[in-house]
Structure formats: structure tokens, C-alpha cells
SEFILUM-131976 format. One line per 2 residues: number of its first residue (from 1); for each residue y, x, z of N, C-alpha, C, CB. Coordinates in steps of 0.2 Angstrom, whole numbers. Glycine has a CB too. Layout:
BEGIN
NUM) Y:X:Z:Y:X:Z:Y:X:Z:Y:X:Z  ...
end
This chain:
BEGIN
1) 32:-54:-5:27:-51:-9:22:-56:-10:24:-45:-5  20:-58:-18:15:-62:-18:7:-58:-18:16:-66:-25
3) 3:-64:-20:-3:-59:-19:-6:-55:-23:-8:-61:-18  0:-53:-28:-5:-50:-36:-1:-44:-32:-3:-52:-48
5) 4:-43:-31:6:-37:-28:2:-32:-22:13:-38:-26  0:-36:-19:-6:-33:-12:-13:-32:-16:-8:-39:-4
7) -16:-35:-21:-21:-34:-24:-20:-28:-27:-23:-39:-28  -15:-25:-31:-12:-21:-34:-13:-16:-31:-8:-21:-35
9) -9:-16:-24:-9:-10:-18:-16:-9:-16:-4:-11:-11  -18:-14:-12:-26:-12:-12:-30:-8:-17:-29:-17:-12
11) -31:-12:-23:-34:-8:-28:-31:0:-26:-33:-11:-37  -26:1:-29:-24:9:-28:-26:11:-21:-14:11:-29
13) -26:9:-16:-30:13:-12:-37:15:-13:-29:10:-7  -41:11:-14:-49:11:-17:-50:16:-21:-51:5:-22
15) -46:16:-25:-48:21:-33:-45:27:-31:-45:18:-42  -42:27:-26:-39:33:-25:-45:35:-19:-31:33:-21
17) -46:32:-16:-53:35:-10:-60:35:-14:-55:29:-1  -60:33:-21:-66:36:-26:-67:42:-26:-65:35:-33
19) -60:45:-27:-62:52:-29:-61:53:-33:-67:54:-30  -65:50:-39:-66:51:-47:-62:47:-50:-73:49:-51
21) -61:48:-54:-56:43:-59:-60:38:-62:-52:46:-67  -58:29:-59:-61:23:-60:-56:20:-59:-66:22:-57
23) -56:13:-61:-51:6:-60:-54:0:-58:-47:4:-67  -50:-3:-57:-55:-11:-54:-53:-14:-63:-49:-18:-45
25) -58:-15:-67:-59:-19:-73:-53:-25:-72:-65:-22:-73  -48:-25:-76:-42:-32:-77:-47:-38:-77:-38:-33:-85
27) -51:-38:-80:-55:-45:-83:-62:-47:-78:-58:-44:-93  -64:-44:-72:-69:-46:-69:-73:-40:-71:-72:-52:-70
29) -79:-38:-69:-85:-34:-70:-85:-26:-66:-85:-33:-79  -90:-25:-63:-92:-19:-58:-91:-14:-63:-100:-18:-56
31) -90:-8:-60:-89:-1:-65:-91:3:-60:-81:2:-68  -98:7:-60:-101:10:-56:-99:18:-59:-110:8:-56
33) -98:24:-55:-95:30:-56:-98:34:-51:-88:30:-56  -99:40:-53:-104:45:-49:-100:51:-45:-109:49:-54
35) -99:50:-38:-95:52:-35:-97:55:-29:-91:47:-34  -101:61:-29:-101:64:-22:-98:64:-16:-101:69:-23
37) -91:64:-18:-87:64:-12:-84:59:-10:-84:67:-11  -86:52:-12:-83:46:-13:-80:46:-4:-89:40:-17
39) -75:43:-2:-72:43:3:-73:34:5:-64:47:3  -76:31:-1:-77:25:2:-83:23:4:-74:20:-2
41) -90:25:7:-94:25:11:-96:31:13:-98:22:9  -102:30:17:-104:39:21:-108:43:15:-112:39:31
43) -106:49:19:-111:53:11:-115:56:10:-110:56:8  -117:54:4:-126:52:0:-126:44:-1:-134:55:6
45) -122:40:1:-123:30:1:-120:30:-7:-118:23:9  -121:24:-8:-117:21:-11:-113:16:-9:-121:19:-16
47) -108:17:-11:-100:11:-10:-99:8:-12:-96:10:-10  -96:1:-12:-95:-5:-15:-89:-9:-13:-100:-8:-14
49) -84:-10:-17:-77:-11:-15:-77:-18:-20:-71:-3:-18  -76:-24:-18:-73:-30:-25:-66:-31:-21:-79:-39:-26
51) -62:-31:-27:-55:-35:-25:-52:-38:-30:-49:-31:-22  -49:-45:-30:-46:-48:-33:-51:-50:-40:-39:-44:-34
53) -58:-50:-38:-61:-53:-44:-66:-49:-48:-56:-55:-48  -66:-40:-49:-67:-35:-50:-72:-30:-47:-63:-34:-51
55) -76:-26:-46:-78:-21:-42:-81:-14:-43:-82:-22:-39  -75:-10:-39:-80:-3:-43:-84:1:-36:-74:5:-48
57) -88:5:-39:-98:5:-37:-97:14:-36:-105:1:-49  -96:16:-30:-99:24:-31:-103:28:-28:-95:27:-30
59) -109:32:-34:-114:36:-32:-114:40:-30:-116:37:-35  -120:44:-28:-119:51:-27:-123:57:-31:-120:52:-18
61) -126:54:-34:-130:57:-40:-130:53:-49:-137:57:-37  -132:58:-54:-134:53:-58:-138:50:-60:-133:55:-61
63) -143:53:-56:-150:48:-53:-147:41:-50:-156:52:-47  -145:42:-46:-145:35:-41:-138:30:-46:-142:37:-29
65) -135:35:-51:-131:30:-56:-135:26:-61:-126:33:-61  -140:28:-64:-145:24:-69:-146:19:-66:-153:28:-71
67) -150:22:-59:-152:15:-54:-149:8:-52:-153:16:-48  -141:11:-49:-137:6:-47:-136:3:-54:-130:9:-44
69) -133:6:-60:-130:1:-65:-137:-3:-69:-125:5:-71  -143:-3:-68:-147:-6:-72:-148:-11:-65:-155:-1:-75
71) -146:-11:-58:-147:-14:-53:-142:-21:-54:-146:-10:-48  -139:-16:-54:-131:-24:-54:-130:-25:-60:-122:-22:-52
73) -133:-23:-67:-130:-26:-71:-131:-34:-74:-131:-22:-76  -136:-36:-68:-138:-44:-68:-132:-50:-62:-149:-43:-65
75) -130:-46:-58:-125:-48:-52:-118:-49:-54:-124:-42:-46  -117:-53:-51:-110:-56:-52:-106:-52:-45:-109:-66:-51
77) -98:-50:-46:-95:-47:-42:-95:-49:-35:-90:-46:-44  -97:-57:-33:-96:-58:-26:-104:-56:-23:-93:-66:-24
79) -110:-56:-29:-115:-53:-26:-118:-46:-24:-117:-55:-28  -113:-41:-30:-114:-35:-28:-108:-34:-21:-113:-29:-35
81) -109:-36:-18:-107:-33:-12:-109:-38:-5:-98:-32:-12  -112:-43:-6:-120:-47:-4:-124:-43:0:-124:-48:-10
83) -126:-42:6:-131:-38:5:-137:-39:5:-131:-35:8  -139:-45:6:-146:-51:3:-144:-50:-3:-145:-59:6
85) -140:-51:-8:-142:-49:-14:-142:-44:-16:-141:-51:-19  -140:-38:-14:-141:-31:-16:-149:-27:-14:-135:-28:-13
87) -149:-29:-7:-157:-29:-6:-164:-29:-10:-159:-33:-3  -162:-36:-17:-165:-40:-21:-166:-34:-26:-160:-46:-23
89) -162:-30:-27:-162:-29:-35:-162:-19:-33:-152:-33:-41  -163:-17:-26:-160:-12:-24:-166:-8:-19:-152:-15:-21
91) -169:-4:-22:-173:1:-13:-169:1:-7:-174:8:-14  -165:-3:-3:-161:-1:2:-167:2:9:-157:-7:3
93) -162:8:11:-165:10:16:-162:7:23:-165:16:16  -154:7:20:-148:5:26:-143:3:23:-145:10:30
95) -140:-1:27:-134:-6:24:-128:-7:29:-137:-14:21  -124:-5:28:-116:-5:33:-111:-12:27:-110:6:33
97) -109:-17:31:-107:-22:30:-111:-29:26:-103:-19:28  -108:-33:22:-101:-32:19:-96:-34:25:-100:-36:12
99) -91:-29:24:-83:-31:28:-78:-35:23:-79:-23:30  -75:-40:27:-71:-40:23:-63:-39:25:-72:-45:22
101) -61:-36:18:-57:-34:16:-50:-37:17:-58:-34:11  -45:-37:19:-38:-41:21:-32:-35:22:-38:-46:31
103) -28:-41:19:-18:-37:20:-15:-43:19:-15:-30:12  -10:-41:22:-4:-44:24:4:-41:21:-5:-42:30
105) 6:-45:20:13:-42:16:20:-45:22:14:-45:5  26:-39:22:31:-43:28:33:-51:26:38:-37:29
107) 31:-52:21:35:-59:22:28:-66:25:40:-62:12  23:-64:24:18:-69:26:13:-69:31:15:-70:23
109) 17:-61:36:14:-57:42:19:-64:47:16:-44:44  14:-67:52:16:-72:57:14:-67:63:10:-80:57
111) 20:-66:68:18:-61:75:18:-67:80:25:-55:77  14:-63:85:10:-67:91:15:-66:96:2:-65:92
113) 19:-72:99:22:-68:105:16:-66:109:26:-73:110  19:-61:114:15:-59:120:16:-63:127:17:-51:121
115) 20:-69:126:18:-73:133:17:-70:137:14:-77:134  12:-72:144:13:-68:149:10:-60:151:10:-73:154
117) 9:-59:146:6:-51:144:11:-48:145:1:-50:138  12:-42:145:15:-37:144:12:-33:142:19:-35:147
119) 14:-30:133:14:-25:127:14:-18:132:22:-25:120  9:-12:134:13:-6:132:7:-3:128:15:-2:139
121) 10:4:127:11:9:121:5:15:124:19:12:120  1:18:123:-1:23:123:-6:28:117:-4:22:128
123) -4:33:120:-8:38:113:-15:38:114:-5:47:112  -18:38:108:-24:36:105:-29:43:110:-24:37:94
125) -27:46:113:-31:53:117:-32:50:125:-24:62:118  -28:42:127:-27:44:134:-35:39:135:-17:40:139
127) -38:42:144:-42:43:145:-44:34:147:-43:50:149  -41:30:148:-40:22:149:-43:20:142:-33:19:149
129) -42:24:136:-44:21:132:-53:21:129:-39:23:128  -54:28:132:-63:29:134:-66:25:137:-65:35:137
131) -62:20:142:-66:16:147:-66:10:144:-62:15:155  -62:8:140:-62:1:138:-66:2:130:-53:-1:138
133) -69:8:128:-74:7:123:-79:7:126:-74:12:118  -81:11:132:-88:10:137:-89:2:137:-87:14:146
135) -82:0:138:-85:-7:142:-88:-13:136:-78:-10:148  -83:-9:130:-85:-15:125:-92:-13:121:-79:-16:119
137) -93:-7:120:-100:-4:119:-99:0:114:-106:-10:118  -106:3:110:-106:8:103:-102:5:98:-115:10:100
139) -106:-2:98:-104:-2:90:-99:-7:89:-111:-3:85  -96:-11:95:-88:-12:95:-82:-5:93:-87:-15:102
141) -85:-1:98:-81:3:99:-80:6:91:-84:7:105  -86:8:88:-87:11:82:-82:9:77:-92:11:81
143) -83:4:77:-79:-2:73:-72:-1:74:-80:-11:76  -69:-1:81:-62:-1:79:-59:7:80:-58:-6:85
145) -63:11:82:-61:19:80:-56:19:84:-59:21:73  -54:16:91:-47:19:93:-47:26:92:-46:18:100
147) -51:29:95:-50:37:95:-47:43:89:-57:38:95  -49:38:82:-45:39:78:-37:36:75:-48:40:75
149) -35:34:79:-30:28:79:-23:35:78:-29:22:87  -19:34:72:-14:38:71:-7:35:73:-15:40:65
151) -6:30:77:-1:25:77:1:26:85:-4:18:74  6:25:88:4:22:95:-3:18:97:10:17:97
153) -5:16:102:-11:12:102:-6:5:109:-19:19:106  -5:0:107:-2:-6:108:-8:-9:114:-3:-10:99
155) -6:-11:120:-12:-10:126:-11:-17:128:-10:-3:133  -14:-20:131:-12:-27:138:-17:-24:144:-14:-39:136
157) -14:-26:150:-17:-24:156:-20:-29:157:-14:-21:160  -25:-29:162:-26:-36:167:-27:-32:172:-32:-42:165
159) -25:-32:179:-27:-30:185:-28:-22:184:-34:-34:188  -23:-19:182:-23:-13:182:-27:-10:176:-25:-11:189
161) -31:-13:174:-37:-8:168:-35:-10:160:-46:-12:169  -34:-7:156:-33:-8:149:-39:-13:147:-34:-1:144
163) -38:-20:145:-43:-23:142:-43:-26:135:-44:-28:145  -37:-24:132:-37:-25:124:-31:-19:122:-35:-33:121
165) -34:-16:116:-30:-13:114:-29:-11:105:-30:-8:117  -26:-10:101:-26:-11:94:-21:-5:93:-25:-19:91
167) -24:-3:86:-17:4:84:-20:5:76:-18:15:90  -16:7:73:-17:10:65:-19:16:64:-11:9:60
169) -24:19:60:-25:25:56:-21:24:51:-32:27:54  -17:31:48:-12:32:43:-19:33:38:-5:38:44
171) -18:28:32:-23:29:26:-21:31:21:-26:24:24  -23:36:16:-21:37:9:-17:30:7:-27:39:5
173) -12:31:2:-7:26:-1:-3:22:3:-10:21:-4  -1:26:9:4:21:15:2:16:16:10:18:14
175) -6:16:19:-9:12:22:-13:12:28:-13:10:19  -10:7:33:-13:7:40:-18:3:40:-8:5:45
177) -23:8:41:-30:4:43:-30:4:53:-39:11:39  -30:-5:52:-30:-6:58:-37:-9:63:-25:-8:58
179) -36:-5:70:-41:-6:72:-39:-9:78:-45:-1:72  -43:-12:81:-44:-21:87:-48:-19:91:-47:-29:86
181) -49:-18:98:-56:-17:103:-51:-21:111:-61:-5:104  -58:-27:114:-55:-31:118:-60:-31:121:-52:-36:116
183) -60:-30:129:-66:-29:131:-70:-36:132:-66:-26:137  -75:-35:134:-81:-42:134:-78:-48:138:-89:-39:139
185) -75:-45:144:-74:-51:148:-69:-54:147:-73:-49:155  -63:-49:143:-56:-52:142:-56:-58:135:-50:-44:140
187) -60:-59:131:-61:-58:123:-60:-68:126:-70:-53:117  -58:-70:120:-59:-78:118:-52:-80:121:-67:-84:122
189) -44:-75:122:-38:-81:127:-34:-76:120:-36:-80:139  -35:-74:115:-27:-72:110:-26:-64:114:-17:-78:112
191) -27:-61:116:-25:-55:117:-26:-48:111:-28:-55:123  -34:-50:106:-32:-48:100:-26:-48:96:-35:-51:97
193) -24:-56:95:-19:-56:90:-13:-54:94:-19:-63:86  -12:-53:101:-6:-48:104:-5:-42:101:-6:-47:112
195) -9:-37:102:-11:-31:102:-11:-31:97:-17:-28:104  -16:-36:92:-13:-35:84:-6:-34:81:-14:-40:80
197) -4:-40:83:4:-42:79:7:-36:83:8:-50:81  8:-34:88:11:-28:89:9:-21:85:11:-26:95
199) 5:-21:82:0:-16:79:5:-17:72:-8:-18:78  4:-23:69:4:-24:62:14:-25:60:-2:-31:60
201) 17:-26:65:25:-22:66:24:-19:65:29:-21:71  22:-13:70:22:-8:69:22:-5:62:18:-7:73
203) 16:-6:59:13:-3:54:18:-5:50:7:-5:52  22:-13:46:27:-14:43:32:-13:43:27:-18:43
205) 35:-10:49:42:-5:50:44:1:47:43:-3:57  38:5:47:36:7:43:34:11:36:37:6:45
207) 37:3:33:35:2:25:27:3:24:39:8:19  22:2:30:15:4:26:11:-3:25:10:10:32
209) 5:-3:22:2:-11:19:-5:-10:24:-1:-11:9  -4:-14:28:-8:-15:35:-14:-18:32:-5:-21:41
211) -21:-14:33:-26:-16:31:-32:-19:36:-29:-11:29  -34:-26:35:-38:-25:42:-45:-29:38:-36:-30:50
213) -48:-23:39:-58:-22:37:-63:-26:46:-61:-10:37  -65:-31:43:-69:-36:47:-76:-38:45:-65:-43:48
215) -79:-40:50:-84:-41:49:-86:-48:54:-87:-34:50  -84:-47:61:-87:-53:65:-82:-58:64:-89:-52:72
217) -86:-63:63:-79:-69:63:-74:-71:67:-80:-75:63  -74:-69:74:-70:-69:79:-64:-64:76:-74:-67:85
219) -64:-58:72:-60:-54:71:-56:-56:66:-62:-49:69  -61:-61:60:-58:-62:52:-53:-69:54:-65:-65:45
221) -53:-71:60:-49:-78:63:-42:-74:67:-55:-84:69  -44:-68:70:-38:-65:72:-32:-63:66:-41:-58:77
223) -36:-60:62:-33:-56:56:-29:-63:52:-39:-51:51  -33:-68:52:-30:-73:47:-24:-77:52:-35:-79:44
225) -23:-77:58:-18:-81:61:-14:-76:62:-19:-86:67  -13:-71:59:-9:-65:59:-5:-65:53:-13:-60:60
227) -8:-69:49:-6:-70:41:-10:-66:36:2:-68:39  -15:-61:39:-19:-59:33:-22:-62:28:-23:-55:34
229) -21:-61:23:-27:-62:16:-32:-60:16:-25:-59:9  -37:-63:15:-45:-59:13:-45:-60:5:-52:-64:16
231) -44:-52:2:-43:-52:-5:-52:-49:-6:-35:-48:-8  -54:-46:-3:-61:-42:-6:-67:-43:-2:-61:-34:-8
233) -71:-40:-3:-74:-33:5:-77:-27:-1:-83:-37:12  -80:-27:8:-83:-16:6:-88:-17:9:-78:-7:12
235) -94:-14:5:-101:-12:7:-103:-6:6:-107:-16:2  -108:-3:9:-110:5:11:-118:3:10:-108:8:20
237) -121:6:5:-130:5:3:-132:13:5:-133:3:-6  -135:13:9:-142:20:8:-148:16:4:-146:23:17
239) -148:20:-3:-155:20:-6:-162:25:-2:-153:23:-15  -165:20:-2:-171:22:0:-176:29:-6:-175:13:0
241) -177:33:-3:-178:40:-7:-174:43:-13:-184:38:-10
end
């Protein structure tokens, strides 16, 4: 699979979690759309999705649409999802990301042996997996959402305790949004990209298009020796009043 085809599938995921009927522009340029229930940030924000060159933009009023598009109509697409430049041109109150955006297709997904680790399996409910978000904290933990993990959850032990573990949510468009949490002490020896690459089998066996949304660099270097593409990212704005 080359990369116009995962740009393709991505976009259809996006414009499907809009809500509203919107496209990513063929030729470059933002398309901001007024979307109460937009499923691609929290709600009342505005969202911001760019892939493959393009970006569409969703409101939650038609007030805060006048705003946004007289906002960005001076931004280039890698800056409307900036958040130093969106700040610029934008009342922000709060700002989640930008993440960036990655997939992987089965012919350019690289799996990670598990060397002296041994892989097991548990469901996203078992109570090991509460301990190992305690230990990595709120807003690790938040980030990888085991809790919502619709997949097996892919484990390594060290001395008896769960210290990394990774599993996929099933997302609109047969897509596995996957998530990574490795506890403090265990992090910097590959145990991510174990957990991963058994994750992202997983997900591929499957037939689904493994998504991984990142933000710290430590993650975007797991996801890319895994073979993912960084084809976009995703911003979340709360307008200030």
C-alpha cells in the first residue's frame, strides 16, 4: 500500500468523525464547517485535522465559524494546527495538542521481536492494568486510554508487575486507535515498540488501519521504528468566551 492510499483512508476516517458533510480540499486549503457534535475534539472546542497537505476545521457554533474562518484565512495548513500560531490569530482559552497523526499499512508495518520479554494478553478491565496507569500518572495514562482499549491489551512483566502495555480501540472506518502506556521506571529499553508491534499485528490481522496519535517524541520514534508514517496531526482549541 502506498501512501496516497493511507492518506485516503485516514481522510475518510476524519470527515466521517465531523459529523457534517466536509472533505479534505484535493488542492491544499482549510474548510472550516459548523459541527456541534464534531467527534474530532471535546465538546463546544474547535478541531483541527490536516492530512496529506489539506485541513478541515470544526465549530460548534455559527458564531465561533465567522471567527475561525476570518482567523485562518491568513494560515497556511501546517500553521492552522500550530498552536503558537493559532494562539496568534485566535482568543484561546485551551489547547490539546497538536498530535501527530501516523498509519501504517501491512507491507511497511516492521515488527519488533520480543527478545527476552515475554508478550501476554489481557482484557482492557483487568485490575494490573489500573496499577500500571497509577504508576505512570493522569496524563500519561490519559493519553493511552487503556481503559478504553477494545482489542486484547498486549502486556510484558518485569518481576511479577505489568510495566508496559499497549491495545487498540476499534474506531469508525476499521480503524484501530492505538494506545502505549510504559511505566516510568521500565521506559528508554524497547518495551513500547514490543507491546506495540504486537498491538499493531494484531490490529492488521484483522484488516483494520492502525492509527497512532502522538505527541511526546519518545512515542513518534516508537511509532516510526514500527514503520508508521506521520501523514498529519490533530489540534483541539477552546475559544476563550
Amino acid at each position: 500500500m502506498s501512501r496516497d492510499p493511507l492518506v485516503v483512508r485516514a481522510r475518510g476516517l476524519w470527515e466521517g468523525l465531523a459529523r457534517v458533510p466536509v472533505s479534505f480540499a484535493p488542492t491544499g486549503g482549510v474548510s472550516v464547517v459548523v459541527s456541534p457534535e464534531s467527534g474530532m475534539c471535546p465538546v463546544g472546542w474547535v478541531g483541527v485535522v490536516a492530512l496529506g497537505g489539506s485541513a478541515i476545521v470544526t465549530v460548534p457554533s455559527e458564531r465561533a465559524a465567522v471567527i475561525v474562518r476570518d482567523a485562518v484565512a491568513g494560515l497556511s495548513v501546517d500553521d492552522v494546527v500550530d498552536g503558537v500560531a493559532v494562539r496568534e490569530v485566535l482568543p484561546v482559552a485551551r489547547v490539546l495538542g497538536p498530535a501527530a497523526l501516523a498509519y501504517v499499512s501491512p507491507e511497511a508495518f516492521r515488527p519488533v521481536e520480543a527478545g527476552a520479554s515475554t508478550v501476554e494478553r489481557l482484557p482492557a478491565s483487568h485490575p494490573e492494568l489500573r496499577l500500571l496507569e497509577r504508576a505512570a500518572g493522569r496524563e500519561d495514562a490519559g493519553e493511552a486510554a487503556l481503559d478504553e482499549i477494545t482489542s486484547p491489551v498486549f502486556v510484558v512483566r518485569e518481576h511479577g508487575q505489568v510495566v508496559a502495555a499497549a491495545g487498540y480501540r476499534a474506531w469508525p472506518s476499521r480503524t484501530a486507535h492505538i494506545g502505549v502506556l510504559t511505566a516510568p521506571g521500565a521506559r528508554g529499553r524497547g518495551l513500547a515498540r514490543v507491546t506495540g508491534s504486537a498491538t499493531v499485528a494484531h490490529a492488521l490481522a484483522a484488516g483494520l488501519l492502525p492509527q497512532w496519535r502522538a505527541r511526546p517524541p519518545a512515542s513518534r520514534r516508537v511509532a516510526a521504528v514500527l514503520g508508521f508514517e506521520e501523514l498529519g496531526s490533530q489540534l483541539s482549541v477552546d475559544i476563550a468566551g
